[in-house]
C-alpha positions as CSV (number, residue, x, y, z in Angstrom):
1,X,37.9,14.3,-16.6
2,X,36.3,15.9,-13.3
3,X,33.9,18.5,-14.0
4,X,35.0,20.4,-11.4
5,X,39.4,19.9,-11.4
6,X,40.9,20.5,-8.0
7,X,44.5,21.5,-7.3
8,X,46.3,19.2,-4.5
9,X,49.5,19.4,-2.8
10,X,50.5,16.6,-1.0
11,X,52.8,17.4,1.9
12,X,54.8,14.5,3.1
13,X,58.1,13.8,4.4
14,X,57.4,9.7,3.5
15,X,58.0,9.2,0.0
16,X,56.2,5.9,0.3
17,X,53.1,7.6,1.6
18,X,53.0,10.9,-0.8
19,X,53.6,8.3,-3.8
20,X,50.7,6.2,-2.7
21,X,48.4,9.3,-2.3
22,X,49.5,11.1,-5.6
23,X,48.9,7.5,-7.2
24,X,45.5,6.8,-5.7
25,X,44.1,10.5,-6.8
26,X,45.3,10.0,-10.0
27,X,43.0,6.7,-10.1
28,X,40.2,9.3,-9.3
29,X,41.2,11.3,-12.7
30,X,42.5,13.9,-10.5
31,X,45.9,15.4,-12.5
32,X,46.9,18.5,-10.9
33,X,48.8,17.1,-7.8
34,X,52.4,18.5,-6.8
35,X,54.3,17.0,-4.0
36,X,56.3,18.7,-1.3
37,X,58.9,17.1,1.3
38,X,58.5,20.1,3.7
39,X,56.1,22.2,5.2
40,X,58.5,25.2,3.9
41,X,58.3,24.4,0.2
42,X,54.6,24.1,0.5
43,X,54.2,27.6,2.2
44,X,57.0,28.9,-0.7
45,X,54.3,27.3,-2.9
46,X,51.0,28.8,-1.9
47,X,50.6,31.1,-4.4
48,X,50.1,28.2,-7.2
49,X,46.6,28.0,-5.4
50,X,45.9,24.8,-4.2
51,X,42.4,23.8,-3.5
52,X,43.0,21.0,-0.7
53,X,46.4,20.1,0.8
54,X,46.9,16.7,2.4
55,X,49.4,17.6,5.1
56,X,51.4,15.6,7.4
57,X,51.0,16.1,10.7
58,X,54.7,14.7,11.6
59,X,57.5,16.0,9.6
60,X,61.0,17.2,10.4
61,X,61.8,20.8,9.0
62,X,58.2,22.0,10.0
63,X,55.4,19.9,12.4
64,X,51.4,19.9,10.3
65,X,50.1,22.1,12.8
66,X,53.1,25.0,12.0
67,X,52.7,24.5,8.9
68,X,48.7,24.5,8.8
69,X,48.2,27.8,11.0
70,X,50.7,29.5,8.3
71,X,48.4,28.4,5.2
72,X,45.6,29.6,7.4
73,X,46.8,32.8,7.4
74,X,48.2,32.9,4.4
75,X,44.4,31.3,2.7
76,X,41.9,30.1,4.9
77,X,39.8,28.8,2.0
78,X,42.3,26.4,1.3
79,X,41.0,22.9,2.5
80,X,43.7,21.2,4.5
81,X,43.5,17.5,5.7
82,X,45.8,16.6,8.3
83,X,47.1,13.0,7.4
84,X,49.0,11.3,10.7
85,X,49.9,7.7,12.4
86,X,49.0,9.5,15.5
87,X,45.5,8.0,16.8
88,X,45.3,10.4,19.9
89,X,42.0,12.6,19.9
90,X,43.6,15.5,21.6
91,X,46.1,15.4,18.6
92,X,43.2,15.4,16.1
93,X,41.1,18.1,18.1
94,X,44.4,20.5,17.7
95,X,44.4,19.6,14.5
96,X,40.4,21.1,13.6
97,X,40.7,23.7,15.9
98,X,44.3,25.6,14.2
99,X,41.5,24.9,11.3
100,X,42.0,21.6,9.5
101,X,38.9,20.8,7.4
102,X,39.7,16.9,8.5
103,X,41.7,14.5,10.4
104,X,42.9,11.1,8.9
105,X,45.2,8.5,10.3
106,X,47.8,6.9,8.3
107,X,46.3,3.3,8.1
108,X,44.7,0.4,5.8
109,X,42.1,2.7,4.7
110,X,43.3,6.3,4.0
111,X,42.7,6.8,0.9
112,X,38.8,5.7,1.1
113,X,39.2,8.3,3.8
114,X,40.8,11.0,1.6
115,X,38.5,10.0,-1.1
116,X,35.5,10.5,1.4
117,X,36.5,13.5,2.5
118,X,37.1,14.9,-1.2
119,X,33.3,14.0,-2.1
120,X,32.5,15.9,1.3
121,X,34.5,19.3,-0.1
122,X,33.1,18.8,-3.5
123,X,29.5,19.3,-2.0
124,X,30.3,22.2,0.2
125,X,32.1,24.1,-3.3
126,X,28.6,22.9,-4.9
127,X,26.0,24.2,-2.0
128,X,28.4,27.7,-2.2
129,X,28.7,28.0,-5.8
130,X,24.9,27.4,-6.3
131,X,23.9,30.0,-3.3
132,X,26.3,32.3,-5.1
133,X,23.9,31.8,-7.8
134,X,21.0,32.5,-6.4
135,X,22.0,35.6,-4.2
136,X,23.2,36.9,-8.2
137,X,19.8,36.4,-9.4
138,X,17.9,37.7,-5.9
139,X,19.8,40.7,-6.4
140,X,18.8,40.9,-9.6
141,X,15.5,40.2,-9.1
142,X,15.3,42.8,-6.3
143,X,16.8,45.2,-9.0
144,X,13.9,44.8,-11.0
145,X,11.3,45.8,-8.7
């Protein structure tokens, strides 16, 4: 069990691919992933609270980037990864600009990638939580005196 469980949506018009990510998080002891085929019934979805969405850049009802400003706006603490076969820069530059936390092409090694950029999330959550901590006690402290 992870100590600290994350929520995932995967959002993926590719069966193939979603299955493959949902399968290799689940080899990480991650269990609370649910899978959408459209940027639509992810948005519909928000409110279940995902911590990290895997999004598709390339889908038909809804392209990534519509779909990513809308979470944005809807959450902008959400962690979303854009996950495309397109290798042009400009097309990842969009991408963390509208706000994606990453960019990850579709190949050989994406879910080393997403695994990567998991561990990367999981220490930014850690450095936050623990300067929540020590602002509490500061102001504490500073109460004191």
């Amino acid at each position: 069990m992870n100590p600290n469980p994350l929520k995932f949506f995967i959002v993926d018009d590719d069966l193939f691919c979603a299955n493959a990510y949902e399968q290799y998080l689940k080899n990480l002891n991650y269990t609370d992933i649910i899978y959408f085929e459209t940027g639509d019934e992810c948005l519909n979805n928000l409110d279940l609270k995902p911590d990290i969405i895997f999004l598709d850049h390339s889908m038909d009802d809804m392209n990534g980037f519509e779909t990513l400003k809308k979470i944005k706006r809807y959450n902008s603490n959400i962690y979303v990864i854009i996950v495309s076969g397109q290798k042009e820069i400009n097309t990842a530059v969009d991408a963390l600009k509208y706000g994606a936390f990453d960019y990850l092409v579709k190949d050989h090694t994406v879910c080393q990638k997403m695994q990567s950029t998991i561990n990367r999330i999981l220490k930014i959550q850690e450095e936050i939580d623990k300067g929540n901590r020590n602002n509490g006690i500061f102001r504490l402290f500073s109460m004191l005196f």
